[in-house]
Every structure is written in structure tokens, then in C-alpha cells.
C-alpha positions in Angstrom: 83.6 -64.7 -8.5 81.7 -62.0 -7.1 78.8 -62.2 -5.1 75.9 -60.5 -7.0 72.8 -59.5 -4.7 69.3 -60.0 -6.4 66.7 -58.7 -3.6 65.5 -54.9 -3.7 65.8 -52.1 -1.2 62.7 -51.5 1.0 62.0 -47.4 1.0 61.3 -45.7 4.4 57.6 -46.3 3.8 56.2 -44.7 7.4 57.8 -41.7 6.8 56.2 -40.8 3.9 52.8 -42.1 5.1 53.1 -39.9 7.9 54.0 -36.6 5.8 51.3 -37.2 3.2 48.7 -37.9 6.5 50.3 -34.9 7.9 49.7 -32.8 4.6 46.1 -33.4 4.4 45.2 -32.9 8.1 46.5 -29.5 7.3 44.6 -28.9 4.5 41.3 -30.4 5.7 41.8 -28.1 8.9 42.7 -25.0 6.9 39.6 -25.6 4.4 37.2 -25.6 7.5 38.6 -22.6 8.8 38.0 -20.9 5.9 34.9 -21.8 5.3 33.7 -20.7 8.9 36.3 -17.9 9.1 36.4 -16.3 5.5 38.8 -13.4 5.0 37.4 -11.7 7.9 37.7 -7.7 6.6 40.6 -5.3 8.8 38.8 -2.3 7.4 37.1 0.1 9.7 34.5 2.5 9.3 33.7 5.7 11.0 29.9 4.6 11.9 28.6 8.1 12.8 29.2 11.3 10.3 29.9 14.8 12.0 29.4 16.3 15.7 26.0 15.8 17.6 24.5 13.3 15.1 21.1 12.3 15.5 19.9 8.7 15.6 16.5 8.4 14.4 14.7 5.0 13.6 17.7 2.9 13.6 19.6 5.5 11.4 21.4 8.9 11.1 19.6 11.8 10.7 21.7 14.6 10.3 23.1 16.7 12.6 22.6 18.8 16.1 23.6 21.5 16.9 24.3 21.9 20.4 25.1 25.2 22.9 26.0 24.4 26.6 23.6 21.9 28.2 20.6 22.5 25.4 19.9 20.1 22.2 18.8 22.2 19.2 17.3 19.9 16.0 17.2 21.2 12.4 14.1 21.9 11.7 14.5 19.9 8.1 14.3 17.1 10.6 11.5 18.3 12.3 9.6 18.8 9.2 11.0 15.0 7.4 10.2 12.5 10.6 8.2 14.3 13.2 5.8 16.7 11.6 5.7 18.1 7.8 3.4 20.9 9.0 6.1 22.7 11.2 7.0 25.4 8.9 9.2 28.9 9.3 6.6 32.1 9.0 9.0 34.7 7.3 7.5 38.0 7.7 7.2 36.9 11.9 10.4 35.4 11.6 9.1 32.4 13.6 9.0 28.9 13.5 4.8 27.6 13.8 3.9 24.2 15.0 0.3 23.6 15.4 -1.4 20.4 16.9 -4.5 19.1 17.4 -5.0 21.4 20.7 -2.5 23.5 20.3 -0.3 26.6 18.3 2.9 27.5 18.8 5.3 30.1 17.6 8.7 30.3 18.3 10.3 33.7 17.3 14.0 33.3 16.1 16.4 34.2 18.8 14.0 34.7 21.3 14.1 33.1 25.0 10.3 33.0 24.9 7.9 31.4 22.8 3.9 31.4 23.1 1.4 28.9 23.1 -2.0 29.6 22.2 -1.2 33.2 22.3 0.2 33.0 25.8 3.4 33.6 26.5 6.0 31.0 27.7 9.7 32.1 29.1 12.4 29.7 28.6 16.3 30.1 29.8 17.4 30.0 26.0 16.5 31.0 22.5 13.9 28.1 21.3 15.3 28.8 17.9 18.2 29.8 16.3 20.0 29.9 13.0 22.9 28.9 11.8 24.4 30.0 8.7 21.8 28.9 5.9 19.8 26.3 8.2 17.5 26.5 11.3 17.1 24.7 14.6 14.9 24.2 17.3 15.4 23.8 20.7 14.7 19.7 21.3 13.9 20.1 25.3 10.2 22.5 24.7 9.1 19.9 21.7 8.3 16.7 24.2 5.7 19.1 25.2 4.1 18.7 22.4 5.2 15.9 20.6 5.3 12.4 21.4 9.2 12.1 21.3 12.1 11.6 24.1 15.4 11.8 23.5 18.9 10.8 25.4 22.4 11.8 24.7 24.4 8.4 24.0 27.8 7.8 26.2 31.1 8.3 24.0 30.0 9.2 21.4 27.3 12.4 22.1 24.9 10.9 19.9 21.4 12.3 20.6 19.2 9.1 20.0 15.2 10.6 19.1 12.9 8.1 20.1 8.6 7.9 19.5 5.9 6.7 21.0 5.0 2.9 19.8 8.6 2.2 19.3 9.9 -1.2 20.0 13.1 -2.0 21.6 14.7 -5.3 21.6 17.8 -5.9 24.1 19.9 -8.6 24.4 23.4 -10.0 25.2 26.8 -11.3 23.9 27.5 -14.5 24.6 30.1 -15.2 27.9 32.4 -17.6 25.7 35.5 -17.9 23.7 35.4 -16.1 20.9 37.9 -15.0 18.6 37.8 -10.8 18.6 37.2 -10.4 14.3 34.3 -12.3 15.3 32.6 -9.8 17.4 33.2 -6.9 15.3 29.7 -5.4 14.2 30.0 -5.6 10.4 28.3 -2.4 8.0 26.9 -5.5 5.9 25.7 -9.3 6.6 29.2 -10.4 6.0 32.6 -10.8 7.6 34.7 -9.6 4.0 32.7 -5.9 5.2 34.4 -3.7 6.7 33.5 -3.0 10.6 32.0 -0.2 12.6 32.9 -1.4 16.4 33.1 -4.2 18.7 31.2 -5.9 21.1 32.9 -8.5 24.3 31.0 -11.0 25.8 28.3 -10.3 28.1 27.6 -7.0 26.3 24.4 -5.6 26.7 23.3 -4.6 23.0 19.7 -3.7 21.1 18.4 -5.8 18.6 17.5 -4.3 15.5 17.0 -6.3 12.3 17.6 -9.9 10.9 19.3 -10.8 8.1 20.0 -14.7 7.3 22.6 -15.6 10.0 22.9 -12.3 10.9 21.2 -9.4 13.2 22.0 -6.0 13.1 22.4 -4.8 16.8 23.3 -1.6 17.9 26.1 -0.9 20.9 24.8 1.3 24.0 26.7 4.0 22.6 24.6 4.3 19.2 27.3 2.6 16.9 25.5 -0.4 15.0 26.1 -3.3 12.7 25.8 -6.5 11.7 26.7 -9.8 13.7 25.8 -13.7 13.6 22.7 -14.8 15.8 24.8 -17.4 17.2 26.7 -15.5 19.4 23.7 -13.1 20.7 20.9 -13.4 23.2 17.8 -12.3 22.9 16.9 -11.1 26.4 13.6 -8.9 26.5 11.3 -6.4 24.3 9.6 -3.0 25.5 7.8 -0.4 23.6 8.1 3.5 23.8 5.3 4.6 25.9 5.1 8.3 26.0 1.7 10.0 26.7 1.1 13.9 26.0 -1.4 15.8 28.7 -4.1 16.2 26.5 -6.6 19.3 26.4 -10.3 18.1 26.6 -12.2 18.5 23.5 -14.4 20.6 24.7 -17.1 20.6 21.1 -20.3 18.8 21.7 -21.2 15.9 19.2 -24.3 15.9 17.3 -26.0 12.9 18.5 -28.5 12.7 15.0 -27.5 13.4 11.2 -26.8 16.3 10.4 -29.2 18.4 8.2 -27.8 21.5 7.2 -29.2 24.4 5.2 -27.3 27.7 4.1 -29.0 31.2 4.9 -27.5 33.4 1.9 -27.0 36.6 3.1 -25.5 39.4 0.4 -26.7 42.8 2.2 -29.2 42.2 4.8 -30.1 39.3 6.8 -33.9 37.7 5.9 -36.7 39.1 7.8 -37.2 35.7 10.5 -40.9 36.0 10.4 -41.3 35.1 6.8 -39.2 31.9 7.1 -41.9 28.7 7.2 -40.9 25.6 9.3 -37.8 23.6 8.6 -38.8 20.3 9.7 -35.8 17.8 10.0 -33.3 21.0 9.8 -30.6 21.1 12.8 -28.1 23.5 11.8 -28.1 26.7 9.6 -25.7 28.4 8.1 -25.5 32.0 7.8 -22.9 33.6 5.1 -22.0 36.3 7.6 -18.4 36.5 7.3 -16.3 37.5 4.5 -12.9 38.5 3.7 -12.3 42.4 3.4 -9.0 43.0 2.5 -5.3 41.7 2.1 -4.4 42.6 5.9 -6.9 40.1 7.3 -10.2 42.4 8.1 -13.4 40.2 7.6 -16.7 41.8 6.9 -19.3 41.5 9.2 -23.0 41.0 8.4 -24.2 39.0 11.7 -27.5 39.8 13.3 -28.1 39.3 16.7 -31.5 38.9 15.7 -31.0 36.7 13.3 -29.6 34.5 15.9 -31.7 34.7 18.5 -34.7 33.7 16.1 -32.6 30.5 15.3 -31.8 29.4 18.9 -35.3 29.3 19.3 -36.1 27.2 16.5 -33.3 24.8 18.2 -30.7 25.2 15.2 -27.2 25.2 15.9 -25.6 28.0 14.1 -22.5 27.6 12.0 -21.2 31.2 11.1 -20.1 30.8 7.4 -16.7 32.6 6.6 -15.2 33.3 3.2 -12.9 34.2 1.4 -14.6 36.6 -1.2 -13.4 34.2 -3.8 -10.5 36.4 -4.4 -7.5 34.5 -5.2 -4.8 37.8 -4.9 -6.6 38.4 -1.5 -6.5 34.9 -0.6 -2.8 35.2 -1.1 -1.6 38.1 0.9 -4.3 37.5 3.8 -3.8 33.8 4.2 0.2 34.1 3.8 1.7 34.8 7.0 1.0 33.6 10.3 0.1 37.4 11.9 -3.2 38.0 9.6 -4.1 34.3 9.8 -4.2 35.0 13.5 -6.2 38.4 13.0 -9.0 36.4 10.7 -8.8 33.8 14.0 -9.3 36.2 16.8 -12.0 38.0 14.5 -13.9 34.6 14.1 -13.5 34.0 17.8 -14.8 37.4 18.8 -17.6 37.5 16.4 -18.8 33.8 17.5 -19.1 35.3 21.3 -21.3 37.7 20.4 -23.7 35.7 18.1 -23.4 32.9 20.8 -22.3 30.7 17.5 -22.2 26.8 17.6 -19.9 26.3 14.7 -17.8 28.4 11.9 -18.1 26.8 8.5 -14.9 27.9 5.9 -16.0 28.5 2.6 -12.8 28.9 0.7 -12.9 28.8 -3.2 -11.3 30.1 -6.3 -7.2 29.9 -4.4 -4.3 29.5 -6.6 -3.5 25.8 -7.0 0.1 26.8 -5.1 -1.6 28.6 -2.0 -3.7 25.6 -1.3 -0.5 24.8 1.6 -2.0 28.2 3.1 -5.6 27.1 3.1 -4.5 24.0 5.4 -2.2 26.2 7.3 -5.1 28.7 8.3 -7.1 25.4 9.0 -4.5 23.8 11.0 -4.1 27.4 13.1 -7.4 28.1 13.8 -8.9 25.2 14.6 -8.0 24.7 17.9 -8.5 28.0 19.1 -12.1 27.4 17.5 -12.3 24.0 19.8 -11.5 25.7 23.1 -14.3 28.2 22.4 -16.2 25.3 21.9 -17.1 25.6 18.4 -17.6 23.0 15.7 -15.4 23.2 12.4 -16.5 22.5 9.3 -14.8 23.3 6.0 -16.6 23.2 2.6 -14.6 21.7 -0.8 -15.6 20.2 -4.1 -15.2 17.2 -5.8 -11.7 16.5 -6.7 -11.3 17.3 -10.3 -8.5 18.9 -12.4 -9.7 22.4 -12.0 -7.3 24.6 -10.8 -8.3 27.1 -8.5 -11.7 25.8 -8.1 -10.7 22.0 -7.1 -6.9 21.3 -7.3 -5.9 23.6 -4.1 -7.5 21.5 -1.8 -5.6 19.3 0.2 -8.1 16.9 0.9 -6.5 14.2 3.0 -5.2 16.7 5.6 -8.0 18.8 5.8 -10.0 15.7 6.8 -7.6 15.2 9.6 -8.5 18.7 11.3 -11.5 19.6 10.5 -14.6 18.1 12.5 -16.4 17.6 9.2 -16.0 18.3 5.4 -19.0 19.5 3.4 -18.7 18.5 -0.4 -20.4 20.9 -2.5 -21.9 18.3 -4.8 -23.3 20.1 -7.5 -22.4 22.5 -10.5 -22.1 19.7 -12.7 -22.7 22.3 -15.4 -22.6 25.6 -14.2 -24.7 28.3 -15.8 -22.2 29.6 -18.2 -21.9 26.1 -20.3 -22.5 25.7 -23.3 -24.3 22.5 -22.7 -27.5 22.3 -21.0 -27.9 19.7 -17.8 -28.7 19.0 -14.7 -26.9 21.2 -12.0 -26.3 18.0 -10.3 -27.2 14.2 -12.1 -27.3 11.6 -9.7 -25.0 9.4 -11.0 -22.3 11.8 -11.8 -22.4 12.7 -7.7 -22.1 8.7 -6.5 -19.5 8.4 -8.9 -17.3 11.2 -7.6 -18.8 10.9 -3.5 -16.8 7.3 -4.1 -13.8 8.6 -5.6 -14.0 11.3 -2.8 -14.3 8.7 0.4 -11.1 7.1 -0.9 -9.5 10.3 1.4 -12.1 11.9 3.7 -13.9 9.4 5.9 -17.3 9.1 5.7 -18.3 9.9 9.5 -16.9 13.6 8.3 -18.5 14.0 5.5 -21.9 15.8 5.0 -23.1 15.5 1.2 -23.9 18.9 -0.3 -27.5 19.4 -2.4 -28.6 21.7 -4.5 -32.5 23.5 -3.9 -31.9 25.5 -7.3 -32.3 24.1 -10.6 -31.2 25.8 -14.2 -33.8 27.3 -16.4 -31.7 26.2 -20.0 -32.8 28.6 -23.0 -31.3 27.1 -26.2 -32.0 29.3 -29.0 -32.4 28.2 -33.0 -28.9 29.4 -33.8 -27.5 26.9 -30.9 -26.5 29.7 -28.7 -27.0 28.4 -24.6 -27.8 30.0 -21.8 -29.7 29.5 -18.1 -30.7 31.0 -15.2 -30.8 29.6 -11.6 -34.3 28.6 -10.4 -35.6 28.3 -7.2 -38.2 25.1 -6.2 -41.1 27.0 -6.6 -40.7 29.3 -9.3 -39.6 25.8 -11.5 -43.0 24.4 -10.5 -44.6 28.1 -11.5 -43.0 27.6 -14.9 -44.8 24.1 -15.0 -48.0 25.3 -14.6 -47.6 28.2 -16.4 -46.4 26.6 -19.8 -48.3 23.8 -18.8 -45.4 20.9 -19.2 -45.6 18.1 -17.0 -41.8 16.5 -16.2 -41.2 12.8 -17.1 -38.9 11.3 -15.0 -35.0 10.5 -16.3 -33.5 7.3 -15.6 -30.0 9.0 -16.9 -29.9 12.2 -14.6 -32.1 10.4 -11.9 -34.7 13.2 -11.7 -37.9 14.7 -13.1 -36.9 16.2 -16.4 -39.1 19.1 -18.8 -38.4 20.5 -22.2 -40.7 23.5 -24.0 -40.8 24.5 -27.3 -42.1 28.1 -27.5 -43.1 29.1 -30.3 -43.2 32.3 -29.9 -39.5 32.9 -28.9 -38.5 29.6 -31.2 -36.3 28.7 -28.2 -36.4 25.3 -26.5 -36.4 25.5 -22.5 -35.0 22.6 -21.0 -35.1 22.0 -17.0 -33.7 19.1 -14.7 -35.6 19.3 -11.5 -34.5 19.6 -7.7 -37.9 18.3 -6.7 -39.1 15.5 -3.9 -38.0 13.2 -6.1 -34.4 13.9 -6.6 -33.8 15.2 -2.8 -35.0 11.9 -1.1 -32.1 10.0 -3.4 -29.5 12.4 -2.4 -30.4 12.1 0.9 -30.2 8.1 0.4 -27.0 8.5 -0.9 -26.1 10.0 2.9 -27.4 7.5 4.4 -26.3 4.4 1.6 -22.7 5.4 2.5 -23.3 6.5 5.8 -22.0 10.2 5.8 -22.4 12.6 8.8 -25.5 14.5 7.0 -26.5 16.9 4.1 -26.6 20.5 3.7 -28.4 22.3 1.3 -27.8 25.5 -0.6 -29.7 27.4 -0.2 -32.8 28.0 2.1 -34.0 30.5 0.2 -34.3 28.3 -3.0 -36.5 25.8 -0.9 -40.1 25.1 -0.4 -41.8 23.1 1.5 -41.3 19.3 0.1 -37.3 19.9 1.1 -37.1 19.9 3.9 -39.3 16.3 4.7 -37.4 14.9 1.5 -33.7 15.3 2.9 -34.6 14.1 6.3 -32.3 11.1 6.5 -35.0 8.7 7.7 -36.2 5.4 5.7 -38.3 6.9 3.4 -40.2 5.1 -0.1 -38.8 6.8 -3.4 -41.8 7.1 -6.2 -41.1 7.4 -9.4 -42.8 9.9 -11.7 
């Protein structure tokens, strides 16, 4: 018989053990890996576009151009991150940059420039143009603005730096790490393609955070993103540049300001006949006026005139205008050669009246030459500080009419001007249709409010009127008015013997007359004590720099008292 042999045979058990173990250390080990090492990108990208880029605020900003050893910058970069008011003057073929003490113009292709009117000579062209764009030579700007500038290593990037900006350095790590790891990534992620690399002990700048992330930026200007944990943070400066700055050499009125106009049409007033102005510290004569398209202003200053006010102890603002002539306004104010002529004309004409101030009255401008009003603003102004001369410039209320509000650039106006005098009244002028006051009270907090939102308050003096409108509406509803002055209102009173109630809508004395006679009905909102002590509390309730008042000639003798801003008791009549 055969021997038959029940038992099993035992598999090679460890050997299978060991390859499964085997397997799933691999696994386990791959899976971590690629969870901290996920599909780390092999795309790079060019970081920097073009020759000469600039590196402005932690990006690029276009292009320079460069020629030998000097830096030129287009001036659409100028204009974009260092000052929108550089502009090109085409008829002088100049580039004009005007700050707070200074103007400058830069004539294309020319190795001098001039500053104030002086000329500067400079070893290159400050300007030049290539093909359709326009640059400016980088090295004469630190004069004047707040910038630096270096050329980065490698790469000839020309890093622009301002003042108040804050640099963060730091280092790369001094350890093992793989090479992918340190490659500066365009986005918070390793599946992003790269810009550059660092290596340990790198000095870098620190930029931005993002999660696990900062964005540094190499020595060289190249930038991207990399995790914290292989970067520290070593120490943090701030650009400190300061500019030699020209004393301001305008004296500050130490008490409100309480200003009256002197209207003056053909002939100056005869001084004698003027009574006492008590409270009044600076008038304004309208001696000045815009003659023609080439810049010529008409003159109608008397020395005598002046002379009179000095020894009343009023400052004297010379008022200029512009004739109200928008097609004037347009070719006079339009190019940076008869904007200087109305300058030097202002300058000369303030030296011989010994003037204190000039007030700009500019009205009725296109809505599109408004950019020429600040312009003429912007130029003149410092040249009217070094003479020591204060600058005031009169506007409206902002409204929706064209060339009579919307031209205006408000905001920027404020910022050069010493003080801004709103003309707070007109509220119905004397062609409407609808009778009212000149100028209700409420209607002028309302807009002063909406009007402080961009000019500060410490700038502002609040225009009043002195006139009032005489309102004839006649039995077939036809309107019309005439302008008033104080008195002759309070002759009218007496003489159709109507006493005024007071208004609590309009916030003043109000009279209406029925004549008879004429079957019209008169109808008169008064400038009286009464409505001049609230618009002076209205100064002094949002704490503006004063009030001026047009005119003088429409005063009498309560006006002056009334608008004094002191604490005074309003009565009601």
C-alpha cells in the first residue's frame, strides 16, 4: 500500500509579510511627500517686461528709457504715481511741474531748464521724446519731489522709491533645503510657475503675506512668493527723504477775517466819503481784469486808493478777474507763456500798490477749461507767496451749473490756495422768474455743509450779500427785480410805509406791497442786522476763516457791527 500524507504545506508566510509592510511604507512615505511637496511647477517666468523697467510700489511701472549714465521716466508715470499736475504745455513745447514753492519748465530737448523763472543748466536734455511718448530726466526731479531711485544689479531695474515708504528685510534660512523649494513663485503656491530663486542665507525684502506664504523680492528687483517657514524676518526702515523747503514767507491773520469788496467799474470811490468800517480787516478792490486773449490785464489801481486803506489798517487783496468771458478765459488761461504774463502782471502791479493779497475771481469758464483755472492757480501761487502775498480764490456752491459752478475743481484748489471765498448768495438771481431771497439762510447751511465735505473749514471765508432784490410781480404774472442796496431797502420802508415781519422759512425780515396804483405786488427779503449777525454765526458755528461781503458800497452802517464775528444776541423781529 502506499503511504498517503494527510498534513498541509505551510506557505512562506514572512516573505509576504515583509512585501506587503514594504508596500505600505512606500505608500505612506510617498503620500506625505506629496502632500508637503505637491507637483512643485518647472515653469518659469520672465519676472520683468522690456529694458529699463521701472519698479514702483512693489510692481512694474513701465519702462525707462535710458541714454549713457542718465535715467529718463515717461512722463505718463510722472503724471500716474508721483504727480497728476505735471503736464506737457504744447505751444512752449515744455513739460510744467509746479509745487507748493516752486515752477518749473522743462523745454523739450533742451540742456537747461528754469525754476521760478531762473534759469538752471544741466549736462543733458531734461526732456526728450521718443517716438509718440515723453520722458523726463529722473536725476533734476529728487529736487523737487520726494523720490530716490537706484539702478538694481543684473537686471538694470530702476527701483523708484518715496518718502514714508517701509522696507522690510530679511533672510533665507542656512539649512537643507531642496532647490524647487526656494524658487519665488508668481502665486501663493508651488503648482505656479517661478520667477527666480533664492539660496540660504539670502538677503531678501519682505513684501506681503499671504497664508503660508510671503511675497519677498530678490536684491535684484525680481519677486515672488515663498513659505514663511524658510524666511527671517530681520529688520524694518522707512524712506526718509526731506526736500529743502522755501520759507513761507505770507503772514497769518491772527483774528477772523472780515472782508468787504470795493466795486470798482471806472473810477475808484472818492476815500473821504467812505464812513468807518468797524470790525473790517481786509478790502478788496476789483482792480484787475482780463483784457484780451494774449494775457493783458486791465488796470484800475489807485495809489490813492491804497494809501487811504493802509491807514485805516486794512490789508488789501487786489481782486483779479477774468471779465467773465469764457472764449477769453480759454485762449488766455491755455498755455503756460500768458499764464506767466497774467503772473508777472499781478506781481508788478502788487509792488506798486504795496498789496497784501490778490483775490481770483474767475466765473463763467467752460466746464472743460476748469483744468486751466487750477493750472493758473497752481502757477501763480508761489510766485505770489515769495512776494509775500496772500491767495485767495473765490467759487460758488457746487451745483450742476456749467460754467457758473461745475468748472471748479474744488478739492485741489483748496490745497493751493491760502483761502477759498464761497460766494454764498444768488439763490435766485434777478432774472428768475420766481421771486426770493438773494440768499435764505437755510438754503446756505445746507450747501456750506455739502461744501466742507472738500474745502476745509480753516480756508474757508463765507461770502454775504449787502444787496437785496426789489421783486416787481405784475397782475399778468410777469417777474422782475432790481438789486437794492441796505439803505435804499429801508427808504422804500418808510416811504410805502411797510413794516417787515420776520420769516422763519428764509430766516430774515421779509415785506410785501400792494400798490394800487401800479397793481403790482413788491416783494423784498431783507439783508438787514438781522440776517447778517446769522450769517456771521454761521462762520463762527462751523468755524470758517471769516466773511466777506459784497459789496461796500451796498452797506450801511448796522453791517459792519452785525458781521463782526464776536458772540453777539440775535433778536428776532
Amino acid at each position: 500500500m502506499y503511504k498517503i500524507e494527510t498534513s498541509k504545506q505551510k506557505p512562506p508566510v514572512k516573505k509576504w509579510i515583509f512585501a506587503g509592510l514594504l508596500f505600505a511604507f512606500t505608500m505612506i512615505i510617498s503620500s506625505i511627500l506629496m502632500l508637503l511637496y505637491p507637483f512643485a511647477s518647472k515653469e518659469k517666468a520672465a519676472y520683468f517686461k522690456g529694458d529699463n523697467p521701472i519698479l514702483f510700489m512693489g510692481k512694474q511701472a513701465g519702462n525707462a528709457y535710458k541714454e549713457e549714465d542718465t535715467i529718463y521716466l515717461p512722463l505718463t508715470f510722472l503724471q500716474e504715481f508721483i504727480d497728476e499736475a505735471i503736464i506737457y504745455d504744447e505751444p512752449s513745447q515744455s513739460i510744467i511741474l509746479a509745487t507748493k514753492n516752486k515752477v518749473v519748465q522743462m523745454p523739450s530737448d533742451a540742456s537747461s531748464y528754469y525754476v521760478n523763472g531762473k534759469s538752471v543748466e544741466s549736462e543733458f536734455s531734461v526732456v526728450k521724446q521718443i517716438g509718440g511718448d515723453r520722458y523726463v530726466a529722473l536725476e533734476p526731479l529728487l529736487t523737487f519731489y520726494s523720490i530716490t531711485y537706484s539702478i538694481l544689479a543684473e537686471t538694470g531695474a530702476v527701483w523708484v522709491q518715496k518718502n514714508g515708504e517701509t522696507i522690510v528685510s530679511g533672510e533665507v534660512l542656512e539649512k537643507d533645503i531642496h532647490e524647487e523649494l526656494l524658487q519665488l513663485r508668481t502665486k501663493a503656491s508651488l503648482d505656479s510657475p517661478y520667477t527666480a530663486s533664492v539660496t540660504p542665507k539670502e538677503h531678501i525684502f519682505i513684501e506681503e503675506e499671504e497664508g503660508d506664504y510671503y511675497l519677498i523680492r530678490k536684491i535684484d528687483g525680481r519677486a515672488g512668493y515663498l513659505k514663511k517657514q524658510y524666511i527671517k524676518k530681520s529688520n524694518t526702515r522707512e524712506i526718509a527723504i526731506s526736500l529743502e523747503e522755501t520759507k513761507n514767507t505770507v503772514p497769518k491773520m491772527e483774528d477772523p477775517i472780515q472782508l468787504t469788496w470795493e466795486a470798482v467799474y471806472t473810477k475808484n470811490p472818492n476815500t473821504s466819503a467812505i464812513p468807518k468800517m468797524d470790525g473790517v480787516n481786509v478790502i478788496s478792490p476789483t482792480w484787475f481784469e482780463l483784457a484780451d486773449g494774449k494775457g493783458a490785464i486791465k488796470n484800475l489801481g489807485s495809489k490813492e486808493y491804497a494809501n487811504w486803506a493802509r491807514k485805516q489798517g486794512y490789508q488789501i487783496w487786489g481782486l483779479f478777474s477774468n471779465a467773465f468771458d469764457p472764449d477769453l478765459t480759454h485762449e488766455a488761461f491755455g498755455n503756460f507763456e500768458t499764464r506767466q504774463k497774467m503772473i508777472r502782471q499781478l506781481l508788478n502791479f502788487s509792488q506798486l500798490y504795496e498789496l497784501n493779497g490778490i483775490n481770483l475771481d474767475i466765473e463763467n469758464v467752460n466746464p472743460e477749461d476748469g483744468p486751466l483755472i487750477t493750472q493758473f492757480v497752481r502757477e501763480a501761487t508761489p510766485f505770489l507767496h515769495d512776494a509775500g502775498l496772500v491767495v485767495s480764490m473765490d467759487i460758488t456752491f457746487i451745483s450742476s451749473s456749467g460754467n457758473w459752478s461745475a468748472f471748479y475743481e474744488r478739492e485741489k484748489l483748496a490745497e493751493i490756495a491760502d483761502y477759498m471765498v464761497v460766494m454764498a448768495y444768488d439763490e435766485h438771481w434777478g432774472s428768475s422768474q420766481v421771486a426770493g431771497s438773494v440768499a435764505s439762510l437755510p438754503w446756505v447751511e445746507d450747501n456750506l455743509k455739502l461744501l466742507l465735505e472738500v474745502v476745509p473749514n480753516e480756508k474757508l471765508i463765507l461770502g454775504v450779500p449787502l444787496y437785496t432784490r426789489l421783486w416787481k410781480q405784475e397782475s399778468n404774472g410777469d417777474v422782475s427785480s432790481q438789486a437794492l442796496s441796505m439803505g435804499k431797502v429801508k427808504e422804500w420802508l418808510t416811504q410805502n410805509k411797510v413794516t417787515p415781519i420776520y420769516d422763519p422759512v428764509s430766516g430774515q425780515n421779509f415785506a410785501e406791497h400792494y400798490s394800487e396804483k401800479d397793481k403790482i405786488t413788491y416783494k423784498v427779503w431783507l439783508e438787514d442786522e438781522i440776517s447778517l449777525t446769522k450769517r456771521a454765526d454761521l462762520a463762527k458755528k462751523y468755524h470758517l476763516a471769516g466773511v466777506a461781503s459784497w459789496s461796500r458800497y451796498f452797506a450801511d452802517e448796522t453791517a459792519w457791527s452785525a458781521l463782526t464775528l464776536t458772540n453777539k444776541e440775535i433778536t428776532k423781529k
